[in-house]
N, CA, C and O atoms as a Tinker XYZ file with bonds, in Angstrom:
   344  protein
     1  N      8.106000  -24.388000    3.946000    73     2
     2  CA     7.278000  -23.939000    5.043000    64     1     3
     3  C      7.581000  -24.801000    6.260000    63     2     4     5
     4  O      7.677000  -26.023000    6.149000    81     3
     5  N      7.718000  -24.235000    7.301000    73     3     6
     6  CA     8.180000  -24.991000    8.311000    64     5     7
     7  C      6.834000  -25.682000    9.241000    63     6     8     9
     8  O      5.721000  -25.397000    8.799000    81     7
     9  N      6.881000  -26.584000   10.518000    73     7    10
    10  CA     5.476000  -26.520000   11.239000    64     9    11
    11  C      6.138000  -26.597000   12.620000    63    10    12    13
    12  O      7.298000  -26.741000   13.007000    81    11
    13  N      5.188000  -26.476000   13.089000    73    11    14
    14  CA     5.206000  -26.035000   14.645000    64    13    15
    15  C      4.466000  -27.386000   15.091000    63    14    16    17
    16  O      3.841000  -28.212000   14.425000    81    15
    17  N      4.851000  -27.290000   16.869000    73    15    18
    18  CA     5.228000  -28.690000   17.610000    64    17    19
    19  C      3.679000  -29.527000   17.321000    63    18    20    21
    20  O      3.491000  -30.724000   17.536000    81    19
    21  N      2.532000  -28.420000   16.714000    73    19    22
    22  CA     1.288000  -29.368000   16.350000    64    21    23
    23  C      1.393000  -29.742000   14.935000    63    22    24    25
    24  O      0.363000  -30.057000   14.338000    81    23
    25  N      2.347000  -29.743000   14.430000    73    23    26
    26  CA     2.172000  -30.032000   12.894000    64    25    27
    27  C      1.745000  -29.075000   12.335000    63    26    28    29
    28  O      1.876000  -29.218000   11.120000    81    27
    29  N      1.230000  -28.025000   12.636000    73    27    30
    30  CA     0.731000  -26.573000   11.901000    64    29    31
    31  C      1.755000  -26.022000   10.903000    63    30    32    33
    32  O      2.908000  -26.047000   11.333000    81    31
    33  N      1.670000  -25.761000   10.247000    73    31    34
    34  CA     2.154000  -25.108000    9.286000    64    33    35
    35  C      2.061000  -23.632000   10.283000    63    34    36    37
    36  O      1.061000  -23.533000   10.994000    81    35
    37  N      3.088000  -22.519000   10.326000    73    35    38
    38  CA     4.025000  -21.534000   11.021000    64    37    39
    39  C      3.776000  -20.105000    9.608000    63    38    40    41
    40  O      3.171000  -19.093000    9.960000    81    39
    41  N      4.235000  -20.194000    8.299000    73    39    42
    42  CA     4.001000  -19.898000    7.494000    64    41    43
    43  C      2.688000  -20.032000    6.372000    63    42    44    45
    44  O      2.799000  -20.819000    5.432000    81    43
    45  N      1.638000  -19.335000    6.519000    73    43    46
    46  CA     1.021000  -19.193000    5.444000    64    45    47
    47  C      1.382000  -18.306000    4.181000    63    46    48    49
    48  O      2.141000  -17.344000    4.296000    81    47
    49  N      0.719000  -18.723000    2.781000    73    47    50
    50  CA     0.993000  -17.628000    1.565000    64    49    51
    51  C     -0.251000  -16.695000    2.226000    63    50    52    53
    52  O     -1.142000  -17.040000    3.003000    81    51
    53  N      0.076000  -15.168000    1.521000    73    51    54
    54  CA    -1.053000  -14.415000    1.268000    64    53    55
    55  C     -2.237000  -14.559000    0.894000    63    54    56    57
    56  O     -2.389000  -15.665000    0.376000    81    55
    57  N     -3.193000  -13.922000    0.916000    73    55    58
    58  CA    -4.252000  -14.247000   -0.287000    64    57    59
    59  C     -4.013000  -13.250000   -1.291000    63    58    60    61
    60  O     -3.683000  -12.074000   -1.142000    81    59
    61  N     -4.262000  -13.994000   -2.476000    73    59    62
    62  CA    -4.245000  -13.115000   -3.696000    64    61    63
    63  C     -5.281000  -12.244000   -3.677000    63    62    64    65
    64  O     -5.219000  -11.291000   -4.454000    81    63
    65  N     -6.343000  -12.368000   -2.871000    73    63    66
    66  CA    -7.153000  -11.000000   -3.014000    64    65    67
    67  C     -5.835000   -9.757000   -1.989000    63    66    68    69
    68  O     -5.009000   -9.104000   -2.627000    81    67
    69  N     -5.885000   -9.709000   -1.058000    73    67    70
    70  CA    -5.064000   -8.649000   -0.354000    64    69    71
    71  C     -4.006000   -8.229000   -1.186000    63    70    72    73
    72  O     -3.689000   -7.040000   -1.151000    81    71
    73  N     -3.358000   -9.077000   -1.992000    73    71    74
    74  CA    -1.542000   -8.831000   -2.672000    64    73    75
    75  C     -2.477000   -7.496000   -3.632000    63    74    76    77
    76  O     -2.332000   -6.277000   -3.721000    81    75
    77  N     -3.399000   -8.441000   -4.201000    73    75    78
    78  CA    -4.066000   -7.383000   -6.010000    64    77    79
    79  C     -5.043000   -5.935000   -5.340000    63    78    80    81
    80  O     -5.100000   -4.849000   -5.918000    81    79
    81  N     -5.669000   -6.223000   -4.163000    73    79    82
    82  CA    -6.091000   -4.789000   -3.275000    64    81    83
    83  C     -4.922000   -3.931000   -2.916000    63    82    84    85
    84  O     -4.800000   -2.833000   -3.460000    81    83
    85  N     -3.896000   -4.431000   -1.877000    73    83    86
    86  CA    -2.661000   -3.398000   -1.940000    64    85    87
    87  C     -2.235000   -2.964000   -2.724000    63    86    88    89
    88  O     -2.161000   -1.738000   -2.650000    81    87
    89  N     -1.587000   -3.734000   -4.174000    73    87    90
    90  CA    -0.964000   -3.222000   -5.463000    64    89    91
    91  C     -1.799000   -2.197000   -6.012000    63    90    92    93
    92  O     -1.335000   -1.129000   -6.411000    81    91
    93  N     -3.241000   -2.540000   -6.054000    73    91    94
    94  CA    -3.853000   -1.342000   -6.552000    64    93    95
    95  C     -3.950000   -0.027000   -6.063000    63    94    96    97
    96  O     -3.925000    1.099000   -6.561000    81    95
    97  N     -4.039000   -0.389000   -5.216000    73    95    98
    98  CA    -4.026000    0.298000   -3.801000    64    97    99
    99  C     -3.328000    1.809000   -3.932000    63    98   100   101
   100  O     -3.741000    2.884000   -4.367000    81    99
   101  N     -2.066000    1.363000   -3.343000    73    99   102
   102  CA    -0.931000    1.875000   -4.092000    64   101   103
   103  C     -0.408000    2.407000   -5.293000    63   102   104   105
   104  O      0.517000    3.204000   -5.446000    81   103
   105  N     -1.318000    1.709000   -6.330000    73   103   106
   106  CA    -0.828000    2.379000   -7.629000    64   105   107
   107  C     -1.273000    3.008000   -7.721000    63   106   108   109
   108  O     -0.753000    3.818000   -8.488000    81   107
   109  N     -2.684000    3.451000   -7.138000    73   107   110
   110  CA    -3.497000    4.612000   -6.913000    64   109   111
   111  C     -2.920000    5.747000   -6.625000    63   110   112   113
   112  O     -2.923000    6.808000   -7.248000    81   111
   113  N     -2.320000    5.392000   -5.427000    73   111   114
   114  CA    -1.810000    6.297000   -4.314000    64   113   115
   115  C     -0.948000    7.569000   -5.239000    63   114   116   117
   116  O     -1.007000    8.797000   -5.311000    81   115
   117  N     -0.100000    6.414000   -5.899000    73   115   118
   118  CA     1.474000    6.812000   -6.845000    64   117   119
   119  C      0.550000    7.913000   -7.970000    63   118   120   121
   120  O      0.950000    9.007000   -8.366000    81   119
   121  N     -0.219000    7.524000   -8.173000    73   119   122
   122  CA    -1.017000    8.163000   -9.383000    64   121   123
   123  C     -1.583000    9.818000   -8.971000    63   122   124   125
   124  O     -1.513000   10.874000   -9.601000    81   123
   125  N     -2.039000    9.544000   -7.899000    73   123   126
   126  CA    -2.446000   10.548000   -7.155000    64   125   127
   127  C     -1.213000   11.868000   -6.781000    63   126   128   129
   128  O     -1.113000   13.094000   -6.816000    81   127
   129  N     -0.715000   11.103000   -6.554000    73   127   130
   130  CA     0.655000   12.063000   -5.917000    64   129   131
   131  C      1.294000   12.469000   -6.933000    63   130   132   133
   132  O      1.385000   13.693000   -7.024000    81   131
   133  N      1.837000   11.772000   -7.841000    73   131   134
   134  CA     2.945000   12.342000   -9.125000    64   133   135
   135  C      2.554000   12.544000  -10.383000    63   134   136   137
   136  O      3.341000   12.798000  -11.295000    81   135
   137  N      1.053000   12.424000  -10.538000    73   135   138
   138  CA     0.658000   12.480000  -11.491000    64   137   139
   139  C     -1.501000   12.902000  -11.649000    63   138   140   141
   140  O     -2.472000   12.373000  -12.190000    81   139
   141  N     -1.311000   13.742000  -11.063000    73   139   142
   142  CA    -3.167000   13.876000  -10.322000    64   141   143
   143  C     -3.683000   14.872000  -11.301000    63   142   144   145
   144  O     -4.820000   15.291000  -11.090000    81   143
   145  N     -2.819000   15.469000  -12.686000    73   143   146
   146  CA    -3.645000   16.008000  -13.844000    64   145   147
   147  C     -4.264000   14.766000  -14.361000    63   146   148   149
   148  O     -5.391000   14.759000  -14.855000    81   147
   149  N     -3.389000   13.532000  -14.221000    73   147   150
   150  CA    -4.283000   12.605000  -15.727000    64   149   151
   151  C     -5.336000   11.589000  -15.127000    63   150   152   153
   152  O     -5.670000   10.588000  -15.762000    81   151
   153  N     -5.984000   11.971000  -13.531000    73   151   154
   154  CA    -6.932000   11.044000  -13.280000    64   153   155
   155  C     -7.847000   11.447000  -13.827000    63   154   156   157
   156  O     -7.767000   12.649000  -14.079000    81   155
   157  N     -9.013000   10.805000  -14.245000    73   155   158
   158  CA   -10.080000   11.257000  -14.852000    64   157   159
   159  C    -11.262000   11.006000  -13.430000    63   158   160   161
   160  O    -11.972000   10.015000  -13.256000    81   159
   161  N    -11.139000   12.650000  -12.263000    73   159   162
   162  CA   -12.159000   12.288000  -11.493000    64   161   163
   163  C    -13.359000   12.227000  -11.513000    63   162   164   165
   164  O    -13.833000   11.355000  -10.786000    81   163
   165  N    -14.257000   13.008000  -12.244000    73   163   166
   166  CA   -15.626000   12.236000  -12.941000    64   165   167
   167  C    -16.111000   11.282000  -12.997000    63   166   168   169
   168  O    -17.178000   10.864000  -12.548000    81   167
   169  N    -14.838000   10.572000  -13.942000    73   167   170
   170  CA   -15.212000    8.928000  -14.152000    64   169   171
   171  C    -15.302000    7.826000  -13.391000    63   170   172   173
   172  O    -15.930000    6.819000  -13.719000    81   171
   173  N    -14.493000    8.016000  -12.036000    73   171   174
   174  CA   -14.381000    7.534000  -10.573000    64   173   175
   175  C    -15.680000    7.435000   -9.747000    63   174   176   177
   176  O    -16.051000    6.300000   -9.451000    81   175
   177  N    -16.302000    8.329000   -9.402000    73   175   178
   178  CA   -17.354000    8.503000   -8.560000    64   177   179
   179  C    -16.677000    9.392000   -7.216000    63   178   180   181
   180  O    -16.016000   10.424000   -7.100000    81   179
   181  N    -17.222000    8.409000   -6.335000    73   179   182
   182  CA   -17.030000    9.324000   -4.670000    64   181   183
   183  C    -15.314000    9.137000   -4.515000    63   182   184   185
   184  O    -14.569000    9.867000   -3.862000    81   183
   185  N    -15.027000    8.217000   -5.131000    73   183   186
   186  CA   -13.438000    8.178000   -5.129000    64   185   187
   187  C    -12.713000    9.115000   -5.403000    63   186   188   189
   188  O    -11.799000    9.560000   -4.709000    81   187
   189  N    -13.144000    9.556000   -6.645000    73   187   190
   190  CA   -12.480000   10.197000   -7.675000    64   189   191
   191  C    -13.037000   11.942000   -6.963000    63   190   192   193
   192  O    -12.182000   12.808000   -6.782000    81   191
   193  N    -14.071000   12.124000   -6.740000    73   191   194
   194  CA   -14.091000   13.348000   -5.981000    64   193   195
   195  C    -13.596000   13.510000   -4.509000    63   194   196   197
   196  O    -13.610000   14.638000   -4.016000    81   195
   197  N    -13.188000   12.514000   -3.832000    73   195   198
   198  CA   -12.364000   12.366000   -2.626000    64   197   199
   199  C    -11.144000   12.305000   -3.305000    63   198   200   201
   200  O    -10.381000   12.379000   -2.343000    81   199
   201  N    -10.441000   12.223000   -4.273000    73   199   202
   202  CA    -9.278000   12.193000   -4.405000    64   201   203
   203  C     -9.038000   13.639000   -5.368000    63   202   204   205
   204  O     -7.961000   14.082000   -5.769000    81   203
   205  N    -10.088000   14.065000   -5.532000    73   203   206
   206  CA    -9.923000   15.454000   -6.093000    64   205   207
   207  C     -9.238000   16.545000   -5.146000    63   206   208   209
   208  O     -8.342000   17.380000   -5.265000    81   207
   209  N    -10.283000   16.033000   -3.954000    73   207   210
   210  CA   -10.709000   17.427000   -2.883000    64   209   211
   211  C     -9.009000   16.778000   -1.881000    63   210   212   213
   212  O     -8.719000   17.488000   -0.918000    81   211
   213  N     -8.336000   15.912000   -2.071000    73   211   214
   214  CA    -7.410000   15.735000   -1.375000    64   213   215
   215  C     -6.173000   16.065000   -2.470000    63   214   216   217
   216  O     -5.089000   16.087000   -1.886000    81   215
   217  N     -6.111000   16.223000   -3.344000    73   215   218
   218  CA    -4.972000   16.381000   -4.435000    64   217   219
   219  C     -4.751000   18.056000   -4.180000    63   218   220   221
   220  O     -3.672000   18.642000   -4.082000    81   219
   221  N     -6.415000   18.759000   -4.089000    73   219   222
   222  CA    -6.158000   20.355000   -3.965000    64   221   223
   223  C     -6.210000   20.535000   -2.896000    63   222   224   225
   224  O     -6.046000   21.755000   -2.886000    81   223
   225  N     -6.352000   20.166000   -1.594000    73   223   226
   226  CA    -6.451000   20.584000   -0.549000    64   225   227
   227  C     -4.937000   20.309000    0.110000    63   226   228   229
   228  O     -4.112000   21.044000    0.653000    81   227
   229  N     -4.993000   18.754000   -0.239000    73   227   230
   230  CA    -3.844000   18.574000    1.031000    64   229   231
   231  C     -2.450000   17.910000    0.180000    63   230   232   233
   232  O     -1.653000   17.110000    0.670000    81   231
   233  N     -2.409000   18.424000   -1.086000    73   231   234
   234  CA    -1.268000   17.586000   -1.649000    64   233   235
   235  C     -0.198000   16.934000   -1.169000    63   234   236   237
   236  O      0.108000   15.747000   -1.279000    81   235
   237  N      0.611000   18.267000   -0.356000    73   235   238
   238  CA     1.473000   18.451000    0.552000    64   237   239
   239  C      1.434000   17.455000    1.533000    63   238   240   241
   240  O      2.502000   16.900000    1.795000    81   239
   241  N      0.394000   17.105000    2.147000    73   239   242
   242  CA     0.521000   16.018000    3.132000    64   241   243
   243  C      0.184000   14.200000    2.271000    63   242   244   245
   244  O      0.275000   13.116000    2.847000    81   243
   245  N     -0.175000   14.426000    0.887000    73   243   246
   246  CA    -0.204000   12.781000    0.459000    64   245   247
   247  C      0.971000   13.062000   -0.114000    63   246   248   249
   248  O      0.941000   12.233000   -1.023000    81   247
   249  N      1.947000   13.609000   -0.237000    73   247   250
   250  CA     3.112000   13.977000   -0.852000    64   249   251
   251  C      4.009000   13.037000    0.587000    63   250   252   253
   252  O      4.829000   12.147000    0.359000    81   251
   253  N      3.740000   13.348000    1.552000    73   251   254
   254  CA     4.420000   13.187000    2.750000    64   253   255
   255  C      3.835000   11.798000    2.966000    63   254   256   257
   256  O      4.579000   10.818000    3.009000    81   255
   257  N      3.113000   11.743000    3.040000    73   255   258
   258  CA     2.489000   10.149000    3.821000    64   257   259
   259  C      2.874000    9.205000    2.328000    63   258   260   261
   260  O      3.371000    8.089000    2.481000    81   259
   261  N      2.742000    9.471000    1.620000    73   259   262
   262  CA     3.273000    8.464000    0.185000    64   261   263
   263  C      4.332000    7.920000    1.066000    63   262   264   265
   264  O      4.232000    6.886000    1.727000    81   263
   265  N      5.453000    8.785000    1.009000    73   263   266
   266  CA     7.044000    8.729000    1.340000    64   265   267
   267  C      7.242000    8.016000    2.959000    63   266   268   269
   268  O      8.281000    7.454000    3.305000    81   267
   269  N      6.117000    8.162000    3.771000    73   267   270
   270  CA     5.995000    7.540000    5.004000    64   269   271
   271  C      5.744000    6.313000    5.062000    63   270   272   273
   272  O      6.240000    5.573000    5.912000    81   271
   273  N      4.645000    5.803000    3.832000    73   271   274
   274  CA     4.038000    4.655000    3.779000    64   273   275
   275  C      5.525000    3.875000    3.559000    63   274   276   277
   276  O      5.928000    3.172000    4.487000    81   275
   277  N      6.404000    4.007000    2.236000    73   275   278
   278  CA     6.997000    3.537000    1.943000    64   277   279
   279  C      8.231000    3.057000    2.993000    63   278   280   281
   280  O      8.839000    1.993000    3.112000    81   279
   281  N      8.302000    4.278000    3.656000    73   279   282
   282  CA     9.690000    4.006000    4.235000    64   281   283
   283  C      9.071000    2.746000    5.818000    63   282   284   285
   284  O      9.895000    2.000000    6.347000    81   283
   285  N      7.714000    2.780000    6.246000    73   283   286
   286  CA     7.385000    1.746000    7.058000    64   285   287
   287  C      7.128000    0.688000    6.124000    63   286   288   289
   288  O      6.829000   -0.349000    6.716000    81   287
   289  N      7.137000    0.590000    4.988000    73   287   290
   290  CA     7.064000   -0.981000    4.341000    64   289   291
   291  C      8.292000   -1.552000    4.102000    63   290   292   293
   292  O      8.414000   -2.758000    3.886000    81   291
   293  N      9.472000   -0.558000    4.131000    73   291   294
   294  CA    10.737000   -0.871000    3.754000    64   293   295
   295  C     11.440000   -1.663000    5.164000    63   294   296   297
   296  O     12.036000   -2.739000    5.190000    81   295
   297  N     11.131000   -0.699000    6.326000    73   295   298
   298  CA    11.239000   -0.810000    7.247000    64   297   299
   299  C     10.794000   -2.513000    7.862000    63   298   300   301
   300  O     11.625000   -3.420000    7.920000    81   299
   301  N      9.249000   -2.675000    8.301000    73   299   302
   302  CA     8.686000   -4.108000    8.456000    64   301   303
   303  C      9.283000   -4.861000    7.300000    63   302   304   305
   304  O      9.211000   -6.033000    7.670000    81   303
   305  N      9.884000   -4.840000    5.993000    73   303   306
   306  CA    10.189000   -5.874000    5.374000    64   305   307
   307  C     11.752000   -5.903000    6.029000    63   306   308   309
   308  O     12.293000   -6.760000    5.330000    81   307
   309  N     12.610000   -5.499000    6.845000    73   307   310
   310  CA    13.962000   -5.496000    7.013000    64   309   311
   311  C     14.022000   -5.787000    8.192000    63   310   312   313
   312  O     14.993000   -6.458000    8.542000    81   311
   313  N     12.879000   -5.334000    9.343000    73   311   314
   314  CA    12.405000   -6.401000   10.390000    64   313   315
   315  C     12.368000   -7.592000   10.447000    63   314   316   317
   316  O     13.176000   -8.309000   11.036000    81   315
   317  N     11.234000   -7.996000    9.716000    73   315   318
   318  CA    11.139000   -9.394000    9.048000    64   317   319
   319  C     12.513000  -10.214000    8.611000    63   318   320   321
   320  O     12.830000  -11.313000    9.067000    81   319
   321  N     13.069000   -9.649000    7.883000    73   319   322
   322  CA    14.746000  -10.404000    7.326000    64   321   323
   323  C     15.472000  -10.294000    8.789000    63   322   324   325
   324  O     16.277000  -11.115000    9.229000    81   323
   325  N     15.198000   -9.577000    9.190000    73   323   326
   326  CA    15.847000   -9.928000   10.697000    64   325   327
   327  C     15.536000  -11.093000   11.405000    63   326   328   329
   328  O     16.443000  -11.879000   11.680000    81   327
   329  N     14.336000  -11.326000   11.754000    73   327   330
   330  CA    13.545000  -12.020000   12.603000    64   329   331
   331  C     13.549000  -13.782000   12.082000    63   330   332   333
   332  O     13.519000  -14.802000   12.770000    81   331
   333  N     13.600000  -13.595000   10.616000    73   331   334
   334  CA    13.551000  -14.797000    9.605000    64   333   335
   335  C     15.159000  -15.490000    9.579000    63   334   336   337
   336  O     15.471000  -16.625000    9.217000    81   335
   337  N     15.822000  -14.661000    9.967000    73   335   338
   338  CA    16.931000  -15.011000    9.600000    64   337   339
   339  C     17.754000  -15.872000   10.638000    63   338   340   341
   340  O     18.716000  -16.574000   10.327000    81   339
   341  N     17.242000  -15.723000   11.930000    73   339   342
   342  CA    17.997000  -17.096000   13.147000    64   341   343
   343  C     17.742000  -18.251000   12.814000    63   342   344
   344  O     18.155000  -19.194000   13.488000    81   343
């Protein structure tokens, strides 16, 4: 980790709460999209009936934004290797 001209540390780690919220996050997402017979929405609550009414309504567009999300995370991480790299 490098520091800056106050001695600050420049680089912080994540918090492990945000890393284990995104991952879930996401695995949700993945679940939803390629696989939205085997959620059990019942068992969810307001989630699980918001992710009902979006699986039949708008598949087509979490089909699309899945593939969007990804390609801007791919994207800011190849930014980053840019920026990291002088």
């Amino acid at each position: 980790m490098g520091t800056a001209a106050g001695g600050k540390a420049y680089f912080q780690r994540g918090s492990l709460f945000w890393f284990t919220v995104i991952t879930l996050s996401f695995g949700y997402y993945t679940w939803a999209v390629f696989w939205p017979q085997s959620i059990p929405y019942q068992s969810l609550g307001p989630l699980g009936l918001f992710t009902q009414y979006l699986v039949d309504h708008h598949h087509s567009l979490l089909h699309s934004g899945y593939w969007l999300a990804w390609l801007i995370h791919v994207g800011e991480s190849l930014y980053a290797m840019v920026l990291c790299k002088g």
